[in-house]
C-alpha positions as a printed NumPy array, in Angstrom:
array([[ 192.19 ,  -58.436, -121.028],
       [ 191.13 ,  -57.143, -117.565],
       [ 189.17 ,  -60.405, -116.972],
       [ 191.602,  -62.418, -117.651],
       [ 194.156,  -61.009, -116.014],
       [ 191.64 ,  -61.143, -113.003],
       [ 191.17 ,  -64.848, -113.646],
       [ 194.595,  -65.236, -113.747],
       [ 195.743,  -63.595, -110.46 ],
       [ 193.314,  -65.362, -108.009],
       [ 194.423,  -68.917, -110.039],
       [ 197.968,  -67.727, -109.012],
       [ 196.867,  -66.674, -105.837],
       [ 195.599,  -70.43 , -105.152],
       [ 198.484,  -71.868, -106.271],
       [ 200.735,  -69.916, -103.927],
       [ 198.706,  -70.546, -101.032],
       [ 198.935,  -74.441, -101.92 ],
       [ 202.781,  -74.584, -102.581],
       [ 203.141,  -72.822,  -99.131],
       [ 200.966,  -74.725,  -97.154],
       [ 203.035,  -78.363,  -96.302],
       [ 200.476,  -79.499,  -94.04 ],
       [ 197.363,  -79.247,  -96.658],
       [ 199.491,  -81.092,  -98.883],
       [ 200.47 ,  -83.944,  -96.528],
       [ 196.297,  -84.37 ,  -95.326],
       [ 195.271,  -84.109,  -98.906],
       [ 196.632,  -87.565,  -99.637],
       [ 196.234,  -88.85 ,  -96.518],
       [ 192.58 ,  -90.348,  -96.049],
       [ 192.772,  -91.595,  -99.732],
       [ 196.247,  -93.5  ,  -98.902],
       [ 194.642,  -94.859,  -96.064],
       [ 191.299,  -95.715,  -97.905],
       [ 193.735,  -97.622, -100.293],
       [ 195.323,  -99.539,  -97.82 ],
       [ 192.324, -100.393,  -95.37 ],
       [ 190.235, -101.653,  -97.729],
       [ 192.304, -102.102, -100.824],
       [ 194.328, -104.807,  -98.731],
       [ 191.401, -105.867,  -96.931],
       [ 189.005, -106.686,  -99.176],
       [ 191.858, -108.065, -101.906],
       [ 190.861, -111.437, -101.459],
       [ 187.515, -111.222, -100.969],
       [ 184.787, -111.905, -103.996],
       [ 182.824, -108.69 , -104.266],
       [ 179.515, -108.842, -106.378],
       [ 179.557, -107.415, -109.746],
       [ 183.746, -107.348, -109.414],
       [ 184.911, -109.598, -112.147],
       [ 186.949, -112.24 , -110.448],
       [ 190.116, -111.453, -112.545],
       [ 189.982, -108.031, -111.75 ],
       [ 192.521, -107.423, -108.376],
       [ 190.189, -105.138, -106.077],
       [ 193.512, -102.683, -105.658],
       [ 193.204, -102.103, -109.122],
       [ 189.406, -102.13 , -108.877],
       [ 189.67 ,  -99.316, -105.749],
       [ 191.828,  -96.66 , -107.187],
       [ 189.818,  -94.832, -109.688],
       [ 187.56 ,  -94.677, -107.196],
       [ 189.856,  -92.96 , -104.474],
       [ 191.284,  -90.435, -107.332],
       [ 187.536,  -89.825, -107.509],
       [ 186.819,  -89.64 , -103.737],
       [ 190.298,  -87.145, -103.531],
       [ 189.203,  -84.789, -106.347],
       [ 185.649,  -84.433, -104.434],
       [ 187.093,  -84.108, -101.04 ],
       [ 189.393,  -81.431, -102.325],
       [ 187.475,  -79.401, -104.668],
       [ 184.376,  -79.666, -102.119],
       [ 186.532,  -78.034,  -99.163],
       [ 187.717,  -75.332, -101.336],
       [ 184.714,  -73.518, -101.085],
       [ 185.534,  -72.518,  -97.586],
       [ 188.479,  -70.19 ,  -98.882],
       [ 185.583,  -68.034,  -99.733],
       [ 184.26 ,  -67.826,  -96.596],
       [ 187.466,  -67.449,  -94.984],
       [ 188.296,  -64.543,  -97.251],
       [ 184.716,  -62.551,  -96.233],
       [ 186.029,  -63.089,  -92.782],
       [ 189.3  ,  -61.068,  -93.421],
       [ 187.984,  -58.369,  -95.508],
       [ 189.953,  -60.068,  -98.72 ],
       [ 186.33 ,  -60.789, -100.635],
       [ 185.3  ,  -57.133, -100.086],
       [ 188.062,  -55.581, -101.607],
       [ 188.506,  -57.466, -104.765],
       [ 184.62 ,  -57.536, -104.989],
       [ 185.141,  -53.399, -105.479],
       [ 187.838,  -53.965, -108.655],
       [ 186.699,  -52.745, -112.041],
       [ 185.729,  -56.491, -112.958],
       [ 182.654,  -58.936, -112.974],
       [ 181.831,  -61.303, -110.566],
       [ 182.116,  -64.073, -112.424],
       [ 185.715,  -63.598, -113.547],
       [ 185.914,  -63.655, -109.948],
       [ 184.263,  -66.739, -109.306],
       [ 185.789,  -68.079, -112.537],
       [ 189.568,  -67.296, -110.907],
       [ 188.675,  -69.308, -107.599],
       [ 187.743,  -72.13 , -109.851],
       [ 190.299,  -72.615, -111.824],
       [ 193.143,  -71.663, -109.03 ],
       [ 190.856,  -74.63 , -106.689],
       [ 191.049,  -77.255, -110.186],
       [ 194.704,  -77.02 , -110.53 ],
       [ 195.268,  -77.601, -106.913],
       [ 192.914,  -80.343, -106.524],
       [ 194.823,  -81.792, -110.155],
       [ 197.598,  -82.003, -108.771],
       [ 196.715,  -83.627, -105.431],
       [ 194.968,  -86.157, -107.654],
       [ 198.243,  -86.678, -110.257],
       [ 200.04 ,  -86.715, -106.357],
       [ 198.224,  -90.228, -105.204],
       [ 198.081,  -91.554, -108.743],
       [ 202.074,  -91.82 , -108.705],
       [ 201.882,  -93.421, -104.841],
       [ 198.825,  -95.636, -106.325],
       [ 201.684,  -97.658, -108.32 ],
       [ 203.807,  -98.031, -105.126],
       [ 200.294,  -99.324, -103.278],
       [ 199.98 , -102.394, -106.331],
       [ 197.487, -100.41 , -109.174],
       [ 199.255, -101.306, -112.787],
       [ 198.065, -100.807, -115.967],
       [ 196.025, -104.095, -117.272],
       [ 199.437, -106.126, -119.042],
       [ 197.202, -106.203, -122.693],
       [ 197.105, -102.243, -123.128],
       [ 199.593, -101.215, -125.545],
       [ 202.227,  -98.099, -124.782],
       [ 199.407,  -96.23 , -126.825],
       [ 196.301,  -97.207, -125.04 ],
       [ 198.27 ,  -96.55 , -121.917],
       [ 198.942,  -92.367, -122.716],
       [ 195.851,  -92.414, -124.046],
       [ 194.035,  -93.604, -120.52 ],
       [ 196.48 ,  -91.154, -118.851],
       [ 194.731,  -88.432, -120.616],
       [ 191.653,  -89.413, -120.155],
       [ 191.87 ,  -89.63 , -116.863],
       [ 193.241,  -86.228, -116.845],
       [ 190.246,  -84.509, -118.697],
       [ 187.858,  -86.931, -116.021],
       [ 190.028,  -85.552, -112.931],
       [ 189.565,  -81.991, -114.462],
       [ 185.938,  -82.314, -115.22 ],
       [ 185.239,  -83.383, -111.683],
       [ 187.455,  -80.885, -109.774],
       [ 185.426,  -78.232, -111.612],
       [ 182.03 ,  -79.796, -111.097],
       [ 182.701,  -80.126, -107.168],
       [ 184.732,  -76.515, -107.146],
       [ 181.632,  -75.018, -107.983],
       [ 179.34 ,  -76.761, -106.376],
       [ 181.385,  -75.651, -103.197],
       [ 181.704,  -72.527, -104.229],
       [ 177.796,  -72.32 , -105.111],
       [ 177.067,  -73.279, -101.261],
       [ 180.035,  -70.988,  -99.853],
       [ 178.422,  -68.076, -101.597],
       [ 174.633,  -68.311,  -99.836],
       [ 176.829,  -68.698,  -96.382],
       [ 178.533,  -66.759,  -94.103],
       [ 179.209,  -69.11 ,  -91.424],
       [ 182.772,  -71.416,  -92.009],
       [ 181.881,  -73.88 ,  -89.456],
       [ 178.091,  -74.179,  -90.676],
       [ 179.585,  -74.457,  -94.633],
       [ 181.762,  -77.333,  -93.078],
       [ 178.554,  -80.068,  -91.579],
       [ 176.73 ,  -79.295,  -94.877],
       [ 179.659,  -79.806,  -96.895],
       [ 179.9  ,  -83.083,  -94.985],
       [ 176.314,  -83.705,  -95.491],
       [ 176.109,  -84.006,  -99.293],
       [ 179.862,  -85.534,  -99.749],
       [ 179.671,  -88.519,  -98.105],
       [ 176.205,  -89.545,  -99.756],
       [ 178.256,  -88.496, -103.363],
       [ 180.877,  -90.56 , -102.494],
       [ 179.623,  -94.044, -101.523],
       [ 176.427,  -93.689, -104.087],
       [ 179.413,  -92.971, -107.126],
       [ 180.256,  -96.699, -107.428],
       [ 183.603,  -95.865, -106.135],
       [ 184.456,  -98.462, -103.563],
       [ 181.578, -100.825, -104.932],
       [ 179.396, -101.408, -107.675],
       [ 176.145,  -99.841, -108.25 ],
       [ 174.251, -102.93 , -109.555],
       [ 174.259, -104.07 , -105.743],
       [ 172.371, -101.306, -104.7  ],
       [ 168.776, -101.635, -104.28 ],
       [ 166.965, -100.143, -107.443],
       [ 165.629,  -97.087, -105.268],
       [ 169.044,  -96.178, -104.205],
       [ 170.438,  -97.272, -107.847],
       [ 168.146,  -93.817, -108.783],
       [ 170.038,  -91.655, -106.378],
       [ 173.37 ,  -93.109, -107.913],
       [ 172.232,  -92.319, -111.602],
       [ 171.672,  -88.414, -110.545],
       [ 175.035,  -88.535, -109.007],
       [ 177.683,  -86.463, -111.257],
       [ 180.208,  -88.67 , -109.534],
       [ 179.128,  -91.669, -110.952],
       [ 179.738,  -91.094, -113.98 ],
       [ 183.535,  -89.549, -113.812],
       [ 184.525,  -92.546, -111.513],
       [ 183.426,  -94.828, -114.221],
       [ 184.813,  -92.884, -117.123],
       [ 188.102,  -93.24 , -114.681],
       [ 187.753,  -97.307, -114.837],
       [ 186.953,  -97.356, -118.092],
       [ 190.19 ,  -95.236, -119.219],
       [ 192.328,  -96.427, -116.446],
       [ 191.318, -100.431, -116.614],
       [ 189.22 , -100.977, -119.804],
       [ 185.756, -102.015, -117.321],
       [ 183.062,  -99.673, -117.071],
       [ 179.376,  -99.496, -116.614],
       [ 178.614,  -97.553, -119.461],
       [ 179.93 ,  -96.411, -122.945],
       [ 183.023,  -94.196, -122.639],
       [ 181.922,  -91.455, -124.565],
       [ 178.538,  -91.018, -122.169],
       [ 180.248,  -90.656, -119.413],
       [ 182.621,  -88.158, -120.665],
       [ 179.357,  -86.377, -122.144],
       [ 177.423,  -86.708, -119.203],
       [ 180.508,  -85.572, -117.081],
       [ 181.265,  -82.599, -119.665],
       [ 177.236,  -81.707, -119.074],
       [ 177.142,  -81.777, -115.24 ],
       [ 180.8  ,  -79.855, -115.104],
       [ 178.974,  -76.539, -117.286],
       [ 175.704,  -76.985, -115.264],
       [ 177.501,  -76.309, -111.9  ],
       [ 179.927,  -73.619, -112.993],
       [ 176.907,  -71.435, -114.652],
       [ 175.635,  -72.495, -110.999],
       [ 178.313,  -70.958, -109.437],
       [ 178.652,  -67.817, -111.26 ],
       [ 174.95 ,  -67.447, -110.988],
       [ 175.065,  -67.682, -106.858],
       [ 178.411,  -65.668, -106.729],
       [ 176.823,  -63.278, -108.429],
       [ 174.15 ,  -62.436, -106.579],
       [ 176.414,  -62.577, -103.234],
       [ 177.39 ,  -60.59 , -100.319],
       [ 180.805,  -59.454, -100.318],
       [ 180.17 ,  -58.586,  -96.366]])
């Protein structure tokens, strides 16, 4: 009971700190509403290889941009950490009669709700920006992708949460944590298939995009969002389910074997 009630007051903790904080709110949606408009408008007439011609490029974008929002977020989380070894905050919960990794297990899950939400957030403007559901899905098939892009939003928050986190804990150095968090998101981003399709990619580069946990959640998005994806549904919700586990046991391994100081 004394782990979870650890777990449970750094989720709250994270949760508090994101209803109080207006501005991290407003710049979380921000550069995804923009991506949506820039090249969602942009590119809506244009005829991008391997986009099927009746599929509107809007429609096409937004899994993608959930996808790019949940990284983004749960990526930048990490730095909490960091901040909280700078105040002292790490060190003192780091001496309460619990393990680490109910410690590492609270910032993940308080970092996965907040980063849910922010992706629920732009889902609702999506419709406002022209994403609909395709008009042959049936009021069933429709909850039903609504779920599933739930468990696909979770399962990346909590892949990219730890992966943060895994980073934040073998730094001390906020600003330093910040270029090589910029360093391995962008490559995740544009080799996931989210603004594009993989099969243009040349087949080295394809590689890189297979090994990309990304890739697989952003298609598992299309495919429960729009009915088009690259592969079966069920692999990438395996896959996804596989890569989520591997990078939390990551993360608890790393915080772990951290410095609270």
């Amino acid at each position: 009971m004394v782990e979870l009630r650890a777990i449970y007051v750094l989720w709250l903790r994270d949760l508090i700190k994101f209803s109080r904080a207006r501005e991290r709110q407003i710049g979380s949606l921000a550069m995804p509403i923009m991506f949506l408009l820039f090249l969602g408008f942009g590119f809506s007439g244009a005829n991008l290889p391997g986009i099927a011609h009746k599929v509107d490029y809007v429609k096409y974008l937004v899994p993608g941009i959930i996808g790019m929002n949940m990284l983004f977020g749960s990526m930048f989380s990490g730095i909490s950490v960091l901040w909280d070894k700078e105040f002292g905050f790490l060190k003192e919960i780091m001496v309460a009669p619990v393990s680490r990794i109910s410690i590492a297990l609270g910032r993940i899950a308080g970092g996965a709700t907040t980063s849910l939400v922010q992706g629920l957030l732009l889902f609702v403007i999506s419709f406002f920006l022209g994403f609909s559901f395709v008009p042959a899905f049936s009021p069933l098939r429709i909850v039903l992708g609504v779920v599933l892009m739930v468990v696909f939003m979770a399962l990346i928050s909590l892949t990219f949460i730890a992966l943060g986190l895994s980073f934040a804990s073998n730094m001390r150095d906020a600003e330093g944590f910040e270029l090589i968090i910029n360093f391995v998101m962008f490559p995740l981003f544009f080799l996931s298939g989210a603004i594009a399709p993989i099969t243009t990619l040349p087949p080295l580069v394809r590689i890189l995009s297979y090994l990309n946990p990304l890739t697989y959640a952003v298609d598992g998005l299309r495919a429960a969002l729009l009915g088009l994806s690259m592969f079966p549904l069920l692999f990438d919700l395996v896959l996804a389910v596989v890569f989520a586990v591997f990078m939390v046991s990551l993360a608890a391994f790393f915080f772990e074997r951290s410095e609270s100081v």
